[in-house]
N, C-alpha and C positions, 0 to 999 in steps of 0.2 A: 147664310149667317156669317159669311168668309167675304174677306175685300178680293180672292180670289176669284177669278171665274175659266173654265174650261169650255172653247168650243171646237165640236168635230164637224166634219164635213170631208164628200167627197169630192176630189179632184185635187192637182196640183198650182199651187200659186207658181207664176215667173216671178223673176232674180225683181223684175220692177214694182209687180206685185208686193213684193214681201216688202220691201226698200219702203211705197207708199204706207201700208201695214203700219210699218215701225215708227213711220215718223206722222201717222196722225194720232198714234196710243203715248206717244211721247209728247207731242203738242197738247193733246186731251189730259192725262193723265199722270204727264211726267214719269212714265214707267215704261219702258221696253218689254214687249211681251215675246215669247220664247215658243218661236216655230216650228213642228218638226213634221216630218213627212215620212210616211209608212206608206210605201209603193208597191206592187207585184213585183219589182225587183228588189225590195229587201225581203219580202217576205220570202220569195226563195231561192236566196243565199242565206238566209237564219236556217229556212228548210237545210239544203244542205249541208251547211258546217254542223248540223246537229246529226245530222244521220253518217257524214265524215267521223264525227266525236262516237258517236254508238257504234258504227262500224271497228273502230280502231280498239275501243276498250274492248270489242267483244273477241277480238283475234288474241288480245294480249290475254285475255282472263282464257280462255283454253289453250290459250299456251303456255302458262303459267299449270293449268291443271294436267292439263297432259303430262308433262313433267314429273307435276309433284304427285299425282294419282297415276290417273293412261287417260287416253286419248275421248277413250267412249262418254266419263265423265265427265268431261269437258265438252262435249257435244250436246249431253244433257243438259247441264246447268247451263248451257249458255241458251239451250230452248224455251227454257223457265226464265232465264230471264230478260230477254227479247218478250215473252208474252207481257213479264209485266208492264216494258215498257209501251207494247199494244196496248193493252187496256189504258194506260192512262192517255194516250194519244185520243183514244176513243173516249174515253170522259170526256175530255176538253173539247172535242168535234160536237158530242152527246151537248153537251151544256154552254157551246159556244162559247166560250174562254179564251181570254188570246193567249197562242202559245210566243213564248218570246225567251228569252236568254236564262231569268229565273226560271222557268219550266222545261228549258234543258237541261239547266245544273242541278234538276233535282229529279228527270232520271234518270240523270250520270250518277246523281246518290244513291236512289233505289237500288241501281245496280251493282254497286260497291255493297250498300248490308244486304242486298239477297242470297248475294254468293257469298259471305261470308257463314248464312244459316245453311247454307248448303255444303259446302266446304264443313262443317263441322257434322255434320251426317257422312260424308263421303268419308271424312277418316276416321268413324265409328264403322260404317261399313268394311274397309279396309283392312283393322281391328277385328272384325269377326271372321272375315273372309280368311285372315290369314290363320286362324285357328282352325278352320274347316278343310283349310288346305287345299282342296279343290274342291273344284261345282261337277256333278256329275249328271245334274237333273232341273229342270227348272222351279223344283218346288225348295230346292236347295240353295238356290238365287233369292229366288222371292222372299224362304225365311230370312235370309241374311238382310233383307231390304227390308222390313219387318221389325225385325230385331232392331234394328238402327234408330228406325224411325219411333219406335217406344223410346227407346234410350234417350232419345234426344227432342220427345216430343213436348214437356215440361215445359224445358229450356226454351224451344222456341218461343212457345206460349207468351212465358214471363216475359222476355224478353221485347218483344214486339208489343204487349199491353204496356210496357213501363214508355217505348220508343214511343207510340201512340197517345199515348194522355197527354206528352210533352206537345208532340205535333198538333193536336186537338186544340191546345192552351195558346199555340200560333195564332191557328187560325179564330182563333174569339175572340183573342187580347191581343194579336200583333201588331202591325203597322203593315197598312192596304200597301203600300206597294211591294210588300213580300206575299202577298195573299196569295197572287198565282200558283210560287213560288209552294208554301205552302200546302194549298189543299191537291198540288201535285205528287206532293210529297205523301201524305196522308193517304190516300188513291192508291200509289205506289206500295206503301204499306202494308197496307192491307192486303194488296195483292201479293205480295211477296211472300207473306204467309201460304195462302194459298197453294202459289206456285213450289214454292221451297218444301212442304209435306206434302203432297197430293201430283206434284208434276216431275222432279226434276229428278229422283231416286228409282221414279217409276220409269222413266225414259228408259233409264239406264237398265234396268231390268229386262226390257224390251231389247237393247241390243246386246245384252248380253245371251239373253236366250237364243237371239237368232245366230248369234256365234257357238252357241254351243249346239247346236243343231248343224251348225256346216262343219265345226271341225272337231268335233268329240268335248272328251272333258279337258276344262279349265282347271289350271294350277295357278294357285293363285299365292304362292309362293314364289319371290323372286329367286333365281339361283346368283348367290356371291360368285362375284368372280376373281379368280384366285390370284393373291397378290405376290407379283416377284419378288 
């Protein structure tokens, strides 16, 4: 219904090929039509610079958490959310999708709101842990990962149905060349939920137990140190 038309095909035109191309859609048509070429070597170098981009954000956000928390939960949250950007990998493989540059910057997104719903359980844990003052058992871990996760389980909720209707409203009323882009996003989403209640508090649970099994009880009070 378009004066537009789109054709694919495989293989690569030469520099003479395209040249004839151009100058018989311009003799016919008076229009120059607009060539592009997606090769096994672009396809991975996009592979790479994307798993370069997720590699780099993933060192920075547990070293950012390490800091601001310790180290463990930063091992965690960065496990949770490496999955979710597995799964949506695996959507787009599942459903043949092309991944391309919009489909990296959105689970470079995922990544940035997962740990932020994680990040906000971690310093409710924190919060509690420091009242308990140390762990001396693993059932004393667990409540405190428990207790967090009630505390904060609301929030998530609301939060991720208000970010999803928006995302939903994307992908039904956007503009196709953000689709990918989109229902990567939405994927990602949903998973992040997921992962952020059910995966990335419980990691940490897990290595906290195994540390307190090797070296007694956790104080989880920091000690001030004393200022000259």
């Amino acid at each position: 219904g378009s004066k537009t038309a789109v054709v694919s095909y495989k293989g690569t035109l030469s520099q003479n090929d395209v040249a004839k191309f151009k100058d018989y859609f311009n003799d016919k048509y008076k229009h120059e039509p607009s060539i592009s070429t997606v090769s096994p070597t672009v396809g991975k170098e996009l592979a790479k610079n994307g798993f370069w981009a997720l590699g780099v954000a993933s060192i920075l956000i547990v070293l950012y958490i390490a800091v601001r928390f310790e180290f463990y939960m930063g091992i965690a949250a960065i496990l949770s959310l490496l999955f979710d950007a597995f799964i949506i990998f695996i959507f787009f493989s599942v459903t043949r999708l092309e991944v391309d540059l919009t489909s990296i910057a959105a689970v470079l997104t995922v990544i940035g709101y997962s740990i932020n719903d994680t990040i906000v359980t971690a310093d409710r844990i924190r919060d509690i842990s420091m009242k308990m003052q140390r762990f001396k058992t693993k059932e004393e871990i667990a409540d405190a990962v428990n207790k967090a996760l009630r505390q904060t389980f609301t929030r998530s909720i609301n939060t991720i149905l208000t970010v999803v209707f928006t995302v939903l409203a994307l992908v039904l009323f956007g503009s196709e060349s953000i689709l990918n882009f989109s229902i990567a996003l939405l994927v990602g989403l949903i998973s992040s939920v997921f992962s952020s209640i059910f995966m990335a508090m419980q990691l940490w649970y897990v290595f906290k137990a195994r540390q307190l099994r090797k070296k007694g009880p956790i104080s989880t009070v920091k000690k001030k140190k004393p200022r000259n």
